[in-house]
C-alpha positions as CSV (number, residue, x, y, z in Angstrom):
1,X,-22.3,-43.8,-11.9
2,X,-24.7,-40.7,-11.7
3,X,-22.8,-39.0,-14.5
4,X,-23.2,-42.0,-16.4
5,X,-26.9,-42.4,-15.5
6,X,-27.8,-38.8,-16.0
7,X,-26.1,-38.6,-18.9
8,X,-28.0,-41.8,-20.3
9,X,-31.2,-41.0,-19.3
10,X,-30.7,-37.6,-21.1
11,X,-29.9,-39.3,-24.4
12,X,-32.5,-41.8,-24.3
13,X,-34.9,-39.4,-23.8
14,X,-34.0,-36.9,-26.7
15,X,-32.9,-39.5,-29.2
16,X,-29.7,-37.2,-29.4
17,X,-26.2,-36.9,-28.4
18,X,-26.1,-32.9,-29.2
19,X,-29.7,-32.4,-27.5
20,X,-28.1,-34.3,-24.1
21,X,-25.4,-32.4,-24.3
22,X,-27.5,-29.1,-24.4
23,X,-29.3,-30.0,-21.8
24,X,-26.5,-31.2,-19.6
25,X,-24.1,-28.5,-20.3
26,X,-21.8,-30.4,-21.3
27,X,-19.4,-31.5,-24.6
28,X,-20.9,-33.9,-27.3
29,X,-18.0,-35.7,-26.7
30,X,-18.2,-36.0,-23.0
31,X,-21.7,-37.4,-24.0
32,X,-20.2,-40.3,-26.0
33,X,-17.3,-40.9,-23.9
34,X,-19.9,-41.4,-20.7
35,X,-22.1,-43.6,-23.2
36,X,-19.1,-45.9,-24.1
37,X,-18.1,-45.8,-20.7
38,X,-21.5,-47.1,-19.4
39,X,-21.5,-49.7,-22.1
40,X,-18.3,-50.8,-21.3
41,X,-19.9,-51.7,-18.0
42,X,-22.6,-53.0,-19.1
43,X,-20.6,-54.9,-21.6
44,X,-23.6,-54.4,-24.6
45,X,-24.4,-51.6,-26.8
46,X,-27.0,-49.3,-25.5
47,X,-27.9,-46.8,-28.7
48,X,-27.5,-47.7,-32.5
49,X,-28.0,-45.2,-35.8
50,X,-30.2,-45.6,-38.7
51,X,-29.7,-44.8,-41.8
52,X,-30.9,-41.2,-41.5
53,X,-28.0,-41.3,-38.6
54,X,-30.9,-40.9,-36.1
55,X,-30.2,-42.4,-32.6
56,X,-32.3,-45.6,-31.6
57,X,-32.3,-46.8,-28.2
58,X,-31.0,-50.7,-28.2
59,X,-33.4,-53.5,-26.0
60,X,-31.0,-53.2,-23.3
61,X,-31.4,-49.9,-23.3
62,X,-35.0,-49.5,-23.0
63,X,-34.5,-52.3,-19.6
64,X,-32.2,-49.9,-18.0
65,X,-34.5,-46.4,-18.4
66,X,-36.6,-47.2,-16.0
67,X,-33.5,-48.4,-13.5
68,X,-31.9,-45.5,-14.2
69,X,-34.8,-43.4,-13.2
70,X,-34.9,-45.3,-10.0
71,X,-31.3,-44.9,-9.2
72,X,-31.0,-41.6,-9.3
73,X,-34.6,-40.9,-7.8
74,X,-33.0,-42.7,-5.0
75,X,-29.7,-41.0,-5.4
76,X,-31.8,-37.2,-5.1
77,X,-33.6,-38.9,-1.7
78,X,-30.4,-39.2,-0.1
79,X,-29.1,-36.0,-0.9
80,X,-32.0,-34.5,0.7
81,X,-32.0,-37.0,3.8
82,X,-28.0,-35.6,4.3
83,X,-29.4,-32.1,3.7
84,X,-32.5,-32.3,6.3
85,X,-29.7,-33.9,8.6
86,X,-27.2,-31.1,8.4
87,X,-30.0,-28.6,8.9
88,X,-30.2,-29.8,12.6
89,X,-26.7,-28.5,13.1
90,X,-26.2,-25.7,15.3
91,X,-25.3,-23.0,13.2
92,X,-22.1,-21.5,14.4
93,X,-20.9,-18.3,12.7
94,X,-17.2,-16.7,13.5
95,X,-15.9,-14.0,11.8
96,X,-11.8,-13.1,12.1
97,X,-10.0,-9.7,11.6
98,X,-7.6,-9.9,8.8
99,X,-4.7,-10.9,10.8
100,X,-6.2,-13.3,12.9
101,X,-7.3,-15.3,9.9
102,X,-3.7,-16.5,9.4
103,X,-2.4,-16.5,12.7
104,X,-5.4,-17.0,15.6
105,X,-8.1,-18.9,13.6
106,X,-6.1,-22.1,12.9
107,X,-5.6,-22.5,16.6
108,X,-9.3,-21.4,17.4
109,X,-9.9,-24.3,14.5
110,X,-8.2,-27.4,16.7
111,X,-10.2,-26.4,19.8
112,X,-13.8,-26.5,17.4
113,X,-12.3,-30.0,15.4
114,X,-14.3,-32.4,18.4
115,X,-17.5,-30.2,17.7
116,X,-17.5,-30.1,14.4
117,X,-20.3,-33.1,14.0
118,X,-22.6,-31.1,15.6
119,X,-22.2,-27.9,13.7
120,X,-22.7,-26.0,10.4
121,X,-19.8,-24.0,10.8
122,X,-18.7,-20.8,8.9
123,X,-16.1,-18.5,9.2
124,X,-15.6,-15.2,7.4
125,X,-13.2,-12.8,7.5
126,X,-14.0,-8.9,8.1
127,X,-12.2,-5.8,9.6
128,X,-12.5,-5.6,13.5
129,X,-14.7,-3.1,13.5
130,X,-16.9,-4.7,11.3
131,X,-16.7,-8.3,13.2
132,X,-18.0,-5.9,16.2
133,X,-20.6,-5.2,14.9
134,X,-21.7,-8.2,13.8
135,X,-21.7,-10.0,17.0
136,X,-23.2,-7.2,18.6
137,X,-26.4,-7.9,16.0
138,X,-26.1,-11.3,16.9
139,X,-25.6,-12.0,13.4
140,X,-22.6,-14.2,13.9
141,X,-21.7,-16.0,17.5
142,X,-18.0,-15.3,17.8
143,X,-15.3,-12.7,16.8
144,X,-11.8,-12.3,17.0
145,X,-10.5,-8.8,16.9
146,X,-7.3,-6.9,17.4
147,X,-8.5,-4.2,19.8
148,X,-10.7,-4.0,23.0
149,X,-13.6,-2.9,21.4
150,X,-16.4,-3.3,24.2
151,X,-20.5,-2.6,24.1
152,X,-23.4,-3.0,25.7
153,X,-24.6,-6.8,24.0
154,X,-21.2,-8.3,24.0
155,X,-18.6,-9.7,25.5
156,X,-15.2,-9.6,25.4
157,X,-11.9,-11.7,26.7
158,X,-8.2,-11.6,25.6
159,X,-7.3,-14.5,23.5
160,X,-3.7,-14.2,22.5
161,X,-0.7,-12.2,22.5
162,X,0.6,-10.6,19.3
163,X,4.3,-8.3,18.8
164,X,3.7,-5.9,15.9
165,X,7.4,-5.5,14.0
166,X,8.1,-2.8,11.5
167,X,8.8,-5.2,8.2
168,X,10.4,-4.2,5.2
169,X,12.6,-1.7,3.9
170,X,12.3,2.0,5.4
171,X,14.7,3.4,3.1
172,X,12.4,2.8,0.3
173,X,10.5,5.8,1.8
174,X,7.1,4.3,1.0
175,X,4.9,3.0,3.9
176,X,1.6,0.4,3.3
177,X,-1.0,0.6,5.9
178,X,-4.1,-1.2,6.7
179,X,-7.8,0.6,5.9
180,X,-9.0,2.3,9.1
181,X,-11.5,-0.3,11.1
182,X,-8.7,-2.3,11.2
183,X,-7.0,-4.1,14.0
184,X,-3.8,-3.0,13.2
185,X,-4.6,0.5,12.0
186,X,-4.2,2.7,15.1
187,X,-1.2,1.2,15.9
188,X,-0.4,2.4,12.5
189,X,-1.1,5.8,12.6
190,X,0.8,6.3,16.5
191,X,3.8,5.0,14.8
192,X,3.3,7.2,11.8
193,X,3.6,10.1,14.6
194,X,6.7,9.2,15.4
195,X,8.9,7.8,13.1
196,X,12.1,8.2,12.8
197,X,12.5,7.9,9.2
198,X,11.0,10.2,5.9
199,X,8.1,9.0,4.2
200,X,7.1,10.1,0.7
201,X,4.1,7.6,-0.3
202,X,1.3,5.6,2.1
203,X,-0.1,3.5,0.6
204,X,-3.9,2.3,1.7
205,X,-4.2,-2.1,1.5
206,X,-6.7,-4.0,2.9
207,X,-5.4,-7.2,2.8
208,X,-2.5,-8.3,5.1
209,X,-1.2,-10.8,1.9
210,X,-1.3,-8.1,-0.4
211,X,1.0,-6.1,2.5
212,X,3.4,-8.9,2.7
213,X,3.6,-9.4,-1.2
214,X,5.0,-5.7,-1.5
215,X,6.9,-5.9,1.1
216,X,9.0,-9.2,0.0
217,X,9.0,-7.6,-3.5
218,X,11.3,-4.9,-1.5
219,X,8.8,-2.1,-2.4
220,X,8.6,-0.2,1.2
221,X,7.9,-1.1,4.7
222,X,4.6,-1.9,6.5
223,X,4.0,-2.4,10.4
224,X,2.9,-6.7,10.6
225,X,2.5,-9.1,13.2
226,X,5.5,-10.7,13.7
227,X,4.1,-13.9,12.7
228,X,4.1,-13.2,9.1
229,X,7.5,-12.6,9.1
230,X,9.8,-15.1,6.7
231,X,13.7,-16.0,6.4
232,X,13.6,-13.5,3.6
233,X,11.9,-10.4,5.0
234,X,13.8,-8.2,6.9
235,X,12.2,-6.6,10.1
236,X,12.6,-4.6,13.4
237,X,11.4,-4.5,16.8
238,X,9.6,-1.8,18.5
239,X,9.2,-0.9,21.9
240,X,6.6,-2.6,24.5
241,X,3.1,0.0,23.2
242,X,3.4,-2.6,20.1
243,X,2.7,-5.8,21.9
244,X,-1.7,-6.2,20.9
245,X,-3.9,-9.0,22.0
246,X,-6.3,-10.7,20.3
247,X,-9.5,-10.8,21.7
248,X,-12.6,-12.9,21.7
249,X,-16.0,-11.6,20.8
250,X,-19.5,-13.2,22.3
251,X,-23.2,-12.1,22.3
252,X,-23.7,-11.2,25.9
253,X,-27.1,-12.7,25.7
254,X,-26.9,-15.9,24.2
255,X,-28.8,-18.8,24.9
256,X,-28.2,-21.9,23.1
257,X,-26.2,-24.5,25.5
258,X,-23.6,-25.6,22.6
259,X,-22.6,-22.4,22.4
260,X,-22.1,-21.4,25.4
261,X,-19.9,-24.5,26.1
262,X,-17.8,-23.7,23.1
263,X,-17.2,-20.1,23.9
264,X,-17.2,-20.7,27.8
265,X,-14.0,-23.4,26.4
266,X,-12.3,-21.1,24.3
267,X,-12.5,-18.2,26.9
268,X,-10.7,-20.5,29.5
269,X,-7.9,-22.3,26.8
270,X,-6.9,-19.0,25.9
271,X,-3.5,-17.7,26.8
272,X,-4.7,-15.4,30.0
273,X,-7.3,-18.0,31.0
274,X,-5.7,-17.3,34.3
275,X,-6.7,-13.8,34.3
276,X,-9.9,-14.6,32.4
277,X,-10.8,-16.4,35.4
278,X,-10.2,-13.6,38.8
């Protein structure tokens, strides 16, 4: 009914279809179809035409302006009364490395679901070096990274457990890697040292997906978690130095109680909570 309100008020007030639709941003004909559709509801005419095809509101037109005002007057002080009441959310910022988007965050996710009423959460995604960084400005509230990167204003705790596999087809001699700042990008480069196959092209890629879409496509190989990996995508595994954790990222000095409760939960429902805790 606001569609059909707005777009009413719009055409009473112009005294025309094309002006409303100007004004709306919208299609003539979505103008009349709303106007019929109100009608129809209304079951009586609400505009006419005179002879100069000029539009003339109908009587039962000129009773329902000022309702119409009303309802959507009414309609904008909800809005606003849902808007002032998500504002007293805690904010609650994360930001994921590129692999744990996919794999981590949705099980990070189920452990936020019974806070969510009580949060304006927001999750981005960003390399781990750059998700670092962020908590350590105290710009977000938690990260989830692919390397123990440690500093002064945060803290750290393993999360998960992740095998990296070699993926793809080797004998296609070209090789896609991840941009460096990534999680996965230094186990790149120690494999790179000493592999025991020829590579002609490397090939830069910042985005896991795009990775994976090459590699299905049968267009080279690429180091990825293990997770990613499909019925249709060949892979290998590697020794033991390519089993990486994911680790949680906190602002060493943060103060507000909800917060801390979520991040003092996740640190003890990760997989090492047990070592978390000694």
């Amino acid at each position: 009914m606001f569609e059909l309100f707005e777009t009413f008020i719009a055409v009473y007030e112009t005294k025309s279809f094309t002006r409303a639709a100007q004004h709306l941003f919208i299609s003539q004909p979505t103008v009349s179809v709303r106007i019929q559709k109100l009608e129809g509801e209304l079951k009586t005419p609400l505009f006419t035409r005179d002879q100069n095809h000029r539009v003339r509101p109908t009587e039962a037109a000129t009773v329902l302006y000022p309702r119409a005002l009303e309802y959507l007057a009414n309609w904008e002080q909800v809005q606003m009364q849902i808007r002032q009441r998500s504002l007293t959310k805690t904010p609650f910022k994360i930001a994921v490395s590129h692999s744990a988007a996919t794999s981590v965050m949705p099980e990070i996710f189920k452990k936020l679901q019974p806070f969510l009423p009580e949060l304006n959460l927001n999750i981005s995604m960003q390399n781990s070096e750059k998700v670092f960084q962020l908590v350590a400005d105290h710009d977000i509230h938690f990260g989830i990274i692919e390397k123990p990167i440690r500093g002064d204003l945060t803290q750290s705790f393993p999360l998960f457990s992740d095998e990296l596999v070699l993926a793809g087809y080797p004998e296609k001699q070209t090789f896609f890697i991840r941009e460096a700042g990534s999680g996965v990008s230094h186990y790149t480069q120690q494999f790179l040292k000493t592999n025991p196959f020829p590579i002609q092209h490397i090939i830069p890629m910042n985005s896991n997906d795009m990775i994976i879409a090459h590699l299905k496509a049968g267009l080279g190989a690429s180091l990825i978690s293990k997770r990613f990996i499909t019925d249709f995508l060949p892979y290998q595994h590697l020794s033991d130095q390519y089993q990486r954790i994911f680790y949680g990222l906190a602002y060493l000095d943060e103060h507000d109680p909800l917060i801390l409760k979520i991040i003092e939960l996740l640190k003890h429902s990760s997989q090492f909570s047990s070592d978390t805790a000694k």
